[in-house]
N, C-alpha and C positions, 0 to 999 in steps of 0.2 A: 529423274526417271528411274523406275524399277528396272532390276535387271535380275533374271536368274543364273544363275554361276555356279557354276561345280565348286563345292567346299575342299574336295580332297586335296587339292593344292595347298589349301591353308590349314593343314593338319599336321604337317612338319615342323611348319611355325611356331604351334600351339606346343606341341611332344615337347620341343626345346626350349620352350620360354620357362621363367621361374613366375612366381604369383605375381599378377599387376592385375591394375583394374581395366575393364575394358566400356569405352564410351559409344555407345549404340546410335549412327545417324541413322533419322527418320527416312524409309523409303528406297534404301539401300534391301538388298538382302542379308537376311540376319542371318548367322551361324549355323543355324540348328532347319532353316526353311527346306522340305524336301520337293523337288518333284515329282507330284505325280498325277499320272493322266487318269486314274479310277475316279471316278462319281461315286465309289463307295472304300474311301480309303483306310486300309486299315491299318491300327498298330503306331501309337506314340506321333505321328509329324502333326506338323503346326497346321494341317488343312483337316484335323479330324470332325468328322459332325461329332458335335457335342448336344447333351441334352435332348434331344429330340428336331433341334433347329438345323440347317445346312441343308435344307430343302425348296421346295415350293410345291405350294398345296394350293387348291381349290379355295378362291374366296368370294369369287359372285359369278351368277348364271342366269342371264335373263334375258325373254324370247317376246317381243312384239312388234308389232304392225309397226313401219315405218322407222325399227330403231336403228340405232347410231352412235357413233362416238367421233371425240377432238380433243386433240390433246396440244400442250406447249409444254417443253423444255427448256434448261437452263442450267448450264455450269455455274457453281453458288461457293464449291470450295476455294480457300484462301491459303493455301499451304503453296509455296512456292517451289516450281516456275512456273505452275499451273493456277495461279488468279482467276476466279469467275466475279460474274456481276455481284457489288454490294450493294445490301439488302438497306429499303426493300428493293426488290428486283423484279420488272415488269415482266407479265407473262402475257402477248397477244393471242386471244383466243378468236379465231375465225370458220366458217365453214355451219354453224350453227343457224340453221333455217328459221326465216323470220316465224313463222307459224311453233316453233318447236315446244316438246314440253319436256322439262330436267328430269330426270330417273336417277341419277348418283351423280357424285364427281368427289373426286377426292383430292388430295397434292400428296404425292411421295417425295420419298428424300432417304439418300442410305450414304454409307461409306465407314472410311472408317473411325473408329470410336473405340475410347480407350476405357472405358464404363457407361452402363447404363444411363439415363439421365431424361429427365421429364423435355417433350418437347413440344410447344405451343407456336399454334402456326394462327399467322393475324395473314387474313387476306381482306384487299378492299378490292370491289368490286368500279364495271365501269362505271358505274351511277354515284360514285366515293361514299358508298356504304362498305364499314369493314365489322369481320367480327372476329374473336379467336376462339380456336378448334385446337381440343386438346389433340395429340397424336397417341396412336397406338402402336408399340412397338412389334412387329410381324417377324422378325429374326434376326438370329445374333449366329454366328460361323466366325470363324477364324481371322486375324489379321491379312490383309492384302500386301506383303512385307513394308509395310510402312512404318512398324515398330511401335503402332498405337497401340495392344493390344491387343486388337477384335474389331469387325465387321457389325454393324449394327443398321436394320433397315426402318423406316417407321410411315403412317399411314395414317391422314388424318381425314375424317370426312366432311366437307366443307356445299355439301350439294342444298345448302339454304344460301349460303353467299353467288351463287352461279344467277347471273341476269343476262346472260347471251353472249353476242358476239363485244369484243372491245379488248382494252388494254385491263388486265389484273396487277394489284401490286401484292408480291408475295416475303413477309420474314417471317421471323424467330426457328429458321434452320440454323443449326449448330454449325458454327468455323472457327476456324482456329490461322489467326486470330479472329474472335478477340477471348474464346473460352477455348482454351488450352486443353489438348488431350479428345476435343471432340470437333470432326472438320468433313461433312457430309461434303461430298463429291457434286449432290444436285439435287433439283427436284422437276417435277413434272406435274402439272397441273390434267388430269384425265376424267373428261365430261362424256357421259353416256344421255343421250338424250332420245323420245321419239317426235316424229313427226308425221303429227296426224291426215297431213295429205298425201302420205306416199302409201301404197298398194302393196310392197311387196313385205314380206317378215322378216326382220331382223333377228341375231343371235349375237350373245358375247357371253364367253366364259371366260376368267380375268384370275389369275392364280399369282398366289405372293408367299415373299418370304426371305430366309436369305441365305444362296447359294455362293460360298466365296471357291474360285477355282486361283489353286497356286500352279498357272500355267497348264498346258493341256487341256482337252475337253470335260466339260459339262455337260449334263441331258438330264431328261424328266419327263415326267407324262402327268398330264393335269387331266381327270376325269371327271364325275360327278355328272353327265348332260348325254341327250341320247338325243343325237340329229332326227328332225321328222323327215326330212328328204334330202336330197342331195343339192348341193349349195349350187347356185346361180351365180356367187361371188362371192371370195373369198379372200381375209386377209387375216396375216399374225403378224405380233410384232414379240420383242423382249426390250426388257427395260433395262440396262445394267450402267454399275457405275465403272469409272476405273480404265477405260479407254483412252488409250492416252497414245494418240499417231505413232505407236511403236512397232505397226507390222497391219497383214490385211486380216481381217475379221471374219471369218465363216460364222453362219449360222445354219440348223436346222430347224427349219418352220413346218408344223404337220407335220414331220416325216422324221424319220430317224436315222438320214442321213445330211449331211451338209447340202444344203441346198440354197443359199443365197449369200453372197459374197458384199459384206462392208467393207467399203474400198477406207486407207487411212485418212484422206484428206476427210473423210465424213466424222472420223471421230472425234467429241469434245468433252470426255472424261466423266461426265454424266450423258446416255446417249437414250434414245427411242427408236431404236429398230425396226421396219415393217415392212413388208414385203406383199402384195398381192401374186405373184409370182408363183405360185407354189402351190400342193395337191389339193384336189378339191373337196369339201366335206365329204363325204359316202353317206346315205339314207343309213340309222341305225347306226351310224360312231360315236363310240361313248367314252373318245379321250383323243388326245393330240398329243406327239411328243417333240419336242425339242431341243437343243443342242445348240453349245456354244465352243470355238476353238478360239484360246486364247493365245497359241505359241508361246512364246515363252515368257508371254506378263501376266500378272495378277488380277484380275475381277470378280465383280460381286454383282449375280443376279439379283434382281430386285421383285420383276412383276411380268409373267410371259401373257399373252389373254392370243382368243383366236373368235375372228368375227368375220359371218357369215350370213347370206341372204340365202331364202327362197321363197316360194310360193306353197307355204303350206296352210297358210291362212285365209280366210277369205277378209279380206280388205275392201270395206268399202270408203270413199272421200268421195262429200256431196260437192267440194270446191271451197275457195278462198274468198270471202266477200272482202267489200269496200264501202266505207262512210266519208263523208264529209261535213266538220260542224263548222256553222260559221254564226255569224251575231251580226245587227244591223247597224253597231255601235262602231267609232263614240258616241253618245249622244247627251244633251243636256239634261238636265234635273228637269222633271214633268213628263217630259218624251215619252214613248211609248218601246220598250225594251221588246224584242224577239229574239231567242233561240232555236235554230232549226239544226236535223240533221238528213241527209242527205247520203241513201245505200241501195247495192245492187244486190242485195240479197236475195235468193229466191226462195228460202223457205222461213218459216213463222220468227218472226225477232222481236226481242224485247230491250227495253232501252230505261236505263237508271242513269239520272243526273245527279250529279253534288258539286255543291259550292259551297261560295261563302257564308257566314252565318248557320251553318250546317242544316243548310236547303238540301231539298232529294224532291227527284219528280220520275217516273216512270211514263211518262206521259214523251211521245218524238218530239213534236217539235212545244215552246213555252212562249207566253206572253206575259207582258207586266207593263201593265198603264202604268202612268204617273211613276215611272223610274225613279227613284234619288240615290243620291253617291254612294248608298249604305249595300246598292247592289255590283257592286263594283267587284274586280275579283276573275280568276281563276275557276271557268265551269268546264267540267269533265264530264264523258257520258260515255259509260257502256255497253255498246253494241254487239247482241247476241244472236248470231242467227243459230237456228238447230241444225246441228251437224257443220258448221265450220268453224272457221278462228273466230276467238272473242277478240273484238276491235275497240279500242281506248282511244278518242280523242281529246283535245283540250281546244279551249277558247277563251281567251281574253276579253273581257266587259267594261270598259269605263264608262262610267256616269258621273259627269262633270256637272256643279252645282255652278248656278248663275249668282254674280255678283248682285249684292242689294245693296242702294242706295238708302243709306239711312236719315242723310240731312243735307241740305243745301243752305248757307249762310255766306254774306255779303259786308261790307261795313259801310253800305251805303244807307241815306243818302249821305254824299259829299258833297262837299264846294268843289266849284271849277278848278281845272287844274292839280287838284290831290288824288289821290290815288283809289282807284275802286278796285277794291279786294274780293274777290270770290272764293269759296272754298266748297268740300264735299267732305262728308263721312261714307265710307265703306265699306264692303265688306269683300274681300277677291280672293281671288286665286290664280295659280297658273301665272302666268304671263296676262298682267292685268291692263290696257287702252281707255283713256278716259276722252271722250272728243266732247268739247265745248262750240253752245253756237249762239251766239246770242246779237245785240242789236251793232249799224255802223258797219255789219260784216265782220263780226269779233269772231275769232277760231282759238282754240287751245285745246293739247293735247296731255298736259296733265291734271293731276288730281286737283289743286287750285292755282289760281292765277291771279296774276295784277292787271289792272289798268291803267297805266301812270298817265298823267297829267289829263283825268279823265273830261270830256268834255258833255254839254248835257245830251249830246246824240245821242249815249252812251248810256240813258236811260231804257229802260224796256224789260223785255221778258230773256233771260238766260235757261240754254236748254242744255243738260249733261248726260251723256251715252257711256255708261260702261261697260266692256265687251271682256269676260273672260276667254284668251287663245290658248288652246288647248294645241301644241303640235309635236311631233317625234316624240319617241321613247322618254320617259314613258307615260305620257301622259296620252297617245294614243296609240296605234298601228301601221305598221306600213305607211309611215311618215304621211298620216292625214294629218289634216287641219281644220278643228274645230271654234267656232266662236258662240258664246251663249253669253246675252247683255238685259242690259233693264237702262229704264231713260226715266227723270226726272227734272222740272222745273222750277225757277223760284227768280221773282220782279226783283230789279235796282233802281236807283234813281241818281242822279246828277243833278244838285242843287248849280244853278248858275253865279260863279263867282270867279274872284283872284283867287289861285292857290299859293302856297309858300312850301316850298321842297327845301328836307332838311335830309339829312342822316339821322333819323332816330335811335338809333344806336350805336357805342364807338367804344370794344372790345379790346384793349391793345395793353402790350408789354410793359413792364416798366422800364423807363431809360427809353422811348420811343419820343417820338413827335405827333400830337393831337393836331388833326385839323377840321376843324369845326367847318362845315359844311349849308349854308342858307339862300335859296335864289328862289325870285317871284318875279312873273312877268309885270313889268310895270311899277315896280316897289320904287318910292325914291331913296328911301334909308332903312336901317335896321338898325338893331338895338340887342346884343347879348346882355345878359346876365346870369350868375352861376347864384346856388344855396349856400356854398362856403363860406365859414365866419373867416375875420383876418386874420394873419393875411395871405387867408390863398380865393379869399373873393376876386373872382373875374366880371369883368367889365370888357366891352367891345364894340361900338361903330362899325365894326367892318363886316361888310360880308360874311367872309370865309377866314376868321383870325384860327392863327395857330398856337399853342402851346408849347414850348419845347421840353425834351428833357419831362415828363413828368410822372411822379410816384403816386403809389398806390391811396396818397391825402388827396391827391388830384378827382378821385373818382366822384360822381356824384352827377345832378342832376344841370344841363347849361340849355336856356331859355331864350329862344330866341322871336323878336318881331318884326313883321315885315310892313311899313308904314305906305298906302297907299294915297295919293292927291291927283285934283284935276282940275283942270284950269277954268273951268266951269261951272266949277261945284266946291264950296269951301269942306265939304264932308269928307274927313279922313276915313279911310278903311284899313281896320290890321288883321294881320292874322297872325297867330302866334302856332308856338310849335317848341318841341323840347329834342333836346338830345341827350341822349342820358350816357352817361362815358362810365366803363369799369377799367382801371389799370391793373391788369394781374402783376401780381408782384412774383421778384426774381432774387431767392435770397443762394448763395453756395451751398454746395456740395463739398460732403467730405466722405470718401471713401474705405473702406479697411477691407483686410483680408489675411488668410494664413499663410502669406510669404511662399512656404516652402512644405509640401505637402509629398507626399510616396504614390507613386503610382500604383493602383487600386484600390488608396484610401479615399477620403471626404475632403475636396477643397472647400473653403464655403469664403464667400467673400459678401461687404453688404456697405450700403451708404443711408448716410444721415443728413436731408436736409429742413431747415424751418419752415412747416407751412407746408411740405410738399404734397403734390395731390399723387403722385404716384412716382416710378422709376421707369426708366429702360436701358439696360446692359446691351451692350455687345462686344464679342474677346473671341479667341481661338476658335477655331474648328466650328464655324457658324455658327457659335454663341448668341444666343439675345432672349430676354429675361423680362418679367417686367416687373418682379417680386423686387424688394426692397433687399432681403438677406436671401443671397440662393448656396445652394450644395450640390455641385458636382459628386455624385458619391461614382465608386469603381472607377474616378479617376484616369485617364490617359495619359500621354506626354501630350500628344498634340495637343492637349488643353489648355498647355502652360502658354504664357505671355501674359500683355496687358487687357486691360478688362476696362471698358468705357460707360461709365454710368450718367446720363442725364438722369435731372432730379426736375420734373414736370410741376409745371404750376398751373392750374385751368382757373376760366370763369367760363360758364358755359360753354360755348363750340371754340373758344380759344384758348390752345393752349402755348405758352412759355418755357424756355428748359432752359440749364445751367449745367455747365459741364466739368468731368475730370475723368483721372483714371487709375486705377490700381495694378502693381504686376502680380503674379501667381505662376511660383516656381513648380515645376512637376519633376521629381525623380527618377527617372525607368527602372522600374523594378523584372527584368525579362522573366520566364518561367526556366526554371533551373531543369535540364534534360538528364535521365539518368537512364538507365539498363530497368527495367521495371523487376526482373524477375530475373535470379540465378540459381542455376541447381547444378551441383556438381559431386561426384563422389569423396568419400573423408581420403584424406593424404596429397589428394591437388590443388592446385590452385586456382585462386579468382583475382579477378581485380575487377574495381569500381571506377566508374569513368560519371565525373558531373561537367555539365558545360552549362554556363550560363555567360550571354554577350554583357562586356563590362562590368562585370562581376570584379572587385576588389581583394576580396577570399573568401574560402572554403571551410567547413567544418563539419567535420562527419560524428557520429554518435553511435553508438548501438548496444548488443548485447555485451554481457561480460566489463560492462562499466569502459567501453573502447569507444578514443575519441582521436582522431587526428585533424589535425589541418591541412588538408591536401584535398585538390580538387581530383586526384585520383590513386585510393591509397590500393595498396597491393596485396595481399594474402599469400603464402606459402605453406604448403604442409595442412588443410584444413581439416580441423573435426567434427562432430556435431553437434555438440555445445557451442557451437561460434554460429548454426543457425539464428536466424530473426531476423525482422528489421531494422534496417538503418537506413540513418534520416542524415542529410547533406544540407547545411543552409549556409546559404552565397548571401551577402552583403555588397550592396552598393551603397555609393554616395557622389553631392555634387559637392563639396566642402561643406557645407551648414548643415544639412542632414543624410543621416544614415538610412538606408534602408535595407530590408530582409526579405529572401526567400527561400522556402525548400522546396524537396521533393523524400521521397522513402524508393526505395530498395527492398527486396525480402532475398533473403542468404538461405538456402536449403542446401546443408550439408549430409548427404547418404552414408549410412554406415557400413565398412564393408566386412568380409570375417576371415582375417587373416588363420590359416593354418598351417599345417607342417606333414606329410604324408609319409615322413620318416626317410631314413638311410635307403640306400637300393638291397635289395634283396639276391640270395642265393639260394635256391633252393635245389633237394633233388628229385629226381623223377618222380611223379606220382605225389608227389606235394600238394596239401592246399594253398590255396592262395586271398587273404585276408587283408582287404585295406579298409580303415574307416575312415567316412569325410566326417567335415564339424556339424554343429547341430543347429538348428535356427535358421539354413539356409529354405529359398522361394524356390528352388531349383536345383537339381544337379545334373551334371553329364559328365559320363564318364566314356572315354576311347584309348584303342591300344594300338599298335601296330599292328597287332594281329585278326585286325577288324572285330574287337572286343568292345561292346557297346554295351551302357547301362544308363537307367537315369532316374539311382536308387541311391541313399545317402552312402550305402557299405555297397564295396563290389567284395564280392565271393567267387572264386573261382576253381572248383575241385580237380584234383589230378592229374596237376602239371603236368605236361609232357615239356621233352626242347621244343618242340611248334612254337608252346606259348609263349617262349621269350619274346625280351622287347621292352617296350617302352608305355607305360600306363599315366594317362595324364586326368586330371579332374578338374571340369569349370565350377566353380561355387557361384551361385547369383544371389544376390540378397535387395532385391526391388532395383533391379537393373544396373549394380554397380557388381561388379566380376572379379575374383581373387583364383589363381589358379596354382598347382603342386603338382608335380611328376614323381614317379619312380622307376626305375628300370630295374627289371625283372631276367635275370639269366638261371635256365634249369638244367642242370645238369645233366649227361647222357649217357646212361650205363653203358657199361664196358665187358665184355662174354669173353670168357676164358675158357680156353679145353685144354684137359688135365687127361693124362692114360685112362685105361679102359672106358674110353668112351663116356667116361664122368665131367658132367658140365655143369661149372658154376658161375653166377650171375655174381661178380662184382662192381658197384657203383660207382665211377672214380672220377676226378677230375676230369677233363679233358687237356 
């Protein structure tokens, strides 16, 4: 917290000390800081207007039907105990009338600032469109005893990013941290807008700049605009940074007396002041003045404006119309598409469509026979009536294409008993329904089907319905539900016979159990045989024989017949059938990896099996992989442990896996913490502080060929040849490997300028008086006992009297590091003698 404090107390201090440096904190009151309450101060203190700036001037004035403003603030500086929001930092803009049209808007931002410096402002709007806006800097004034060196205020114009009412994200204002020396207080986001349904005339005249008061009042008068009549309502505000709950706030709004009271709970360091409260425009006023009482803290005006209504215009609004667009969609491919809109406007409108495909129609409401998918899309339409708001709506169109049936095929006719297969070729979308109907009362609901053990009922005509379901987001609206289908037929037949059911296929592992699978109603015997030469030819009688145990020589083709007889009839009947077996084979896995790896490097780990058709990993921290060789790169701890790799073997939809596993060690490499940045003046000292968690040791590096091992070495007596960087690298390890990390440091060592102001002096009456300070100095100040002030490299003092004695001290500043030298000064005081006849002579003498 600022504070202002009478110096004279500390001037006994200074008279007595011999040369030391003196270390300036930020925000304290600095040495040399005057009070004073003038607006126009004159004569060497730290609140002088410099340059032409330390004001506020006239920057926009503009007068219409229905205009307005809204503004959002926000404390943004980072200089501690005062924290504002970190950027970007939301600005809620409300109050902004649906009908409105944007005329400016800007974002300020001011505080203080130790150099000038480019400042680009990125604002994203509520619609998260952003863009960046250079700033203009509007005035530079004095430090607010912060010790930055100056007040700096800046002004960007952003009135293309402005889309109404919503939440704004506003950065690139200067803080500190993390850019050193520059730490704006705030900004304010200020939209001047009109709105064309209101009757009465707006005014705002908006004056900027930058007025720093070191305590006491403030005032100005913003001109440039000549009221046409006397306001109907009226409000001012000021923008300042630097309030900081240190006391209560007056202001003077209009008037050139205090006239509105900000209470402290209101203040937050960057503020927006406003008042309606306060004198009313006058017909014919061509200026407003204002005033600000800081007591005894430091602030910096930014931007005063003063906004007022009357009726000097004639205002006409015809009203606010209303549309509605709607569409008669979803609907299928062929359908008949309609667009309409739907408004109570009552004078002449026109109406422009655009969509998809970059369609435009002028035409209210639109048709389109035979719709297909390709109109599908996002249709807008603007509604114009003459003389009110332009109206925007939108509308949503699907046009959902019908499934087509390309092919219906069977593997009939069959024998009794085997299987009638149906199938379909399609074409779908969406959420695809396939409903089968065909003879015996047969139903099926996918794309194709079986008929096992088919019988000749089961002959006839099959009928197949496919229904594309169109439902919810987003395939329609407001959770409708569409269906668009096409139906196709195609004959089967059932040969009347015995069937023989086998497994016609038999996919399986190696090292499994084969079981050969054969049944026929009525069969008395069977008969396997395999193609195998010996001796892995199979032979079998039975039914359903099994195999055990068997490898990948096993696979191949096994034939089996099913022997039909009747006691009535010597005619055998067979049916035969095959089973064809693939054994995927399962050979090992062998894994490898780089053991022992540094946390941020590449683990890479990988396996090697014969044959394999692919991998899958799984290991630490939800690991899984399906790559043969993978590479963890930037590396973590949690990565470390073991790592499980099956090595896959497929034959078609079956697949086999073999398993192992690999470990992979991680080192923690932590990030080493250091002091980023030290500056201190030559002859004191620093120390370096590194920390890094389980860190083994330390090694520092830098200028002048300086290295130690210490995780925190120490400096004493420093110069400025010992500035630069230096660089600290910590080592870890878990026994088998080492690992490394640094960080840097930069050392800024100030040089100061030691001198010597001589012996004390004796002088007699009527004496001059000559001291000289060193040369090179950014500053001097020179004070006496005798309220002798200077802040000139040489004090000169002619014609000593004894008044003058005392004590004479000099601060030398040389970029903020301070050396100081006294001398004391005694002048001696003549002595009057009277001799006879009234003869008088002036002797000089001791005392």
């Amino acid at each position: 917290m600022k504070k202002v404090t009478a110096i004279l107390a500390l001037m006994t201090m200074f008279f007595m000390a011999n040369s030391q440096v003196s270390n300036w904190v930020p925000g304290t009151v600095c040495s040399t800081c005057i009070v004073n309450n003038n607006n126009t101060p004159k004569g060497g203190g730290n609140n002088q207007v410099n340059n032409g700036n330390g004001t506020i001037v006239n920057n926009y004035t503009h007068t219409a039907c229905g205009l307005g403003y809204v503004q959002a603030s926000k404390r943004l500086g980072r200089r501690n105990p005062l924290n504002g929001a970190v950027q970007p930092a939301t600005f809620t803009i409300t109050g902004i009338p649906p009908c409105a049209i944007i005329e400016k808007a800007w974002v300020y931002c001011g505080g203080v600032s130790g150099a000038s410096t480019a400042v680009n402002i990125t604002i994203v709007n509520p619609n998260v469109l952003g863009g960046v806006y250079p700033a203009t800097m509007i005035g530079v004034h004095t430090d607010m005893c912060w010790g930055y060196g100056g007040t700096r205020n800046y002004r960007a114009d952003v009135t293309p990013q402005i889309s109404g009412n919503g939440v704004y994200t506003i950065s690139g204002v200067p803080t500190n941290p993390p850019t050193a020396g520059q730490d704006m207080n705030g900004a304010t986001l200020l939209i001047v807008y009109r709105d064309p349904l209101q009757l009465f005339t707006g005014h705002i005249v908006i004056g900027d700049g930058c007025q720093v008061g070191i305590g006491g009042t403030q005032t100005g008068n913003v001109g440039g605009f000549t009221s046409c009549a006397a306001s109907t309502s009226v409000n001012c505000f000021i923008m300042a940074a630097d309030l900081q709950l240190f006391n209560v706030i007056n202001f003077a709004m209009n008037s050139t007396v205090n006239n509105f009271v900000y209470p402290v709970a209101s203040q937050n360091w960057w503020d927006f002041a406003q008042s309606s409260a306060i004198p009313a425009v006058t017909a014919g006023q061509t200026s407003f003045n204002w005033g600000l009482t800081g007591g005894n803290d430091c602030f910096d005006v930014a931007a005063v404006g003063l906004y007022w209504q009357t009726a000097c215009n004639n205002c006409v609004v015809v009203g606010m119309a209303s549309a509605t667009a709607s569409c008669n969609g979803p609907i299928c491919e062929g359908s008949q598409l309609n667009l309409n809109v739907v408004h109570n406007a009552t004078t002449a409108t026109t109406f422009t469509w655009a969509g998809p495909n970059s369609f435009t129609s002028t035409a209210q409401n639109l048709t389109f026979a035979n719709a297909q998918p390709s109109l599908s899309g996002v249709y807008s339409v603007t509604v114009e009536p003459v003389g009110s708001c332009i109206i925007t709506r939108t509308v949503l169109v699907n046009v959902y294409p019908n499934p087509t049936i390309t092919a219906l095929s069977n593997n009939g006719p069959v024998c009794q008993g085997t299987t009638l297969d149906i199938g379909s070729t399609a074409n779908t979308s969406a959420t695809a329904v396939y409903s089968w109907l065909g003879p015996n009362a047969f139903s099926a609901n996918t794309q194709s089907a079986s008929i096992l053990n088919a019988m000749p009922v089961a002959s006839g005509f099959y009928s197949l319905t496919v229904t594309n379901t169109y439902t919810g987001l987003p395939y329609s609206t407001n959770n409708q539900t569409l269906t668009c289908s096409a139906t196709a037929q195609m004959s089967a037949a059932v040969v009347p016979t015995a069937s023989l059911n086998i497994v016609p296929f038999f996919t399986i592992c190696q090292n499994s159990n084969l079981a050969l699978q054969a049944s026929a109603a009525g069969a008395t015997s069977f008969s396997w045989t395999s193609s195998h030469l010996a001796p892995l030819t199979f032979t079998s009688t039975l039914a359903n024989p099994v195999i055990n145990n068997v490898s990948p020589p096993n696979s191949g083709d096994y034939s089996v017949t099913a022997y039909y007889t009747s006691p009535i009839t010597t005619l055998i009947c067979t049916q035969s059938a095959v089973s064809n077996v693939s054994v995927v084979p399962r050979n090992p896995v062998t894994p490898f990896s780089s053991a022992n790896v540094c946390q941020y490097t590449t683990g890479t780990f990988s396996a090697s099996a014969l044959n394999a058709a692919g991998y899958q990993w799984y290991g630490p921290n939800g690991f899984n992989s399906t790559n043969q060789i993978n590479s963890i790169t930037n590396i973590q701890p949690v990565s470390g442990g073991n790592y499980t790799v099956n090595a896959i073997f497929t034959i078609g939809t079956v697949s086999c896996t073999t398993t192992s596993y690999i470990p992979l060690n991680v080192v923690p490499v932590p990030s080493v913490a250091v002091i980023q940045s030290i500056t201190v003046c030559e002859r004191q000292g620093a120390t370096f502080a590194a920390n890094a968690p389980n860190a083994i040791s330390y090694m520092w590096s830098g200028p002048n060929s300086f290295t130690m091992n210490s995780p925190n070495p120490i400096f004493a007596n420093l110069t400025p040849s010992m500035s630069g960087m230096y660089t600290v690298t910590a080592s870890f390890s878990n026994g088998n490997l080492t690992c490394y990390n640094s960080n840097q440091t930069n050392l800024l060592v100030k040089p100061i300028i030691p001198f010597n102001l001589g012996a004390d002096k004796l002088l007699c009456s009527n004496s001059d008086l000559f001291l000289n300070g060193p040369a090179g100095a950014t500053q001097y100040n020179w004070w006496g006992s005798t309220s002798y002030t200077s802040n000139t490299q040489s004090m000169f003092v002619p014609a000593l009297g004894p008044q003058n004695s005392g004590i004479y001290v000099l601060e030398v500043d040389l970029n903020g590091c301070k050396t100081y030298d006294s001398v004391r000064v005694d002048v001696l005081t003549p002595i009057i003698y009277t001799l006879t006849q009234a003869i008088e002579l002036s002797v000089e003498a001791r005392m």
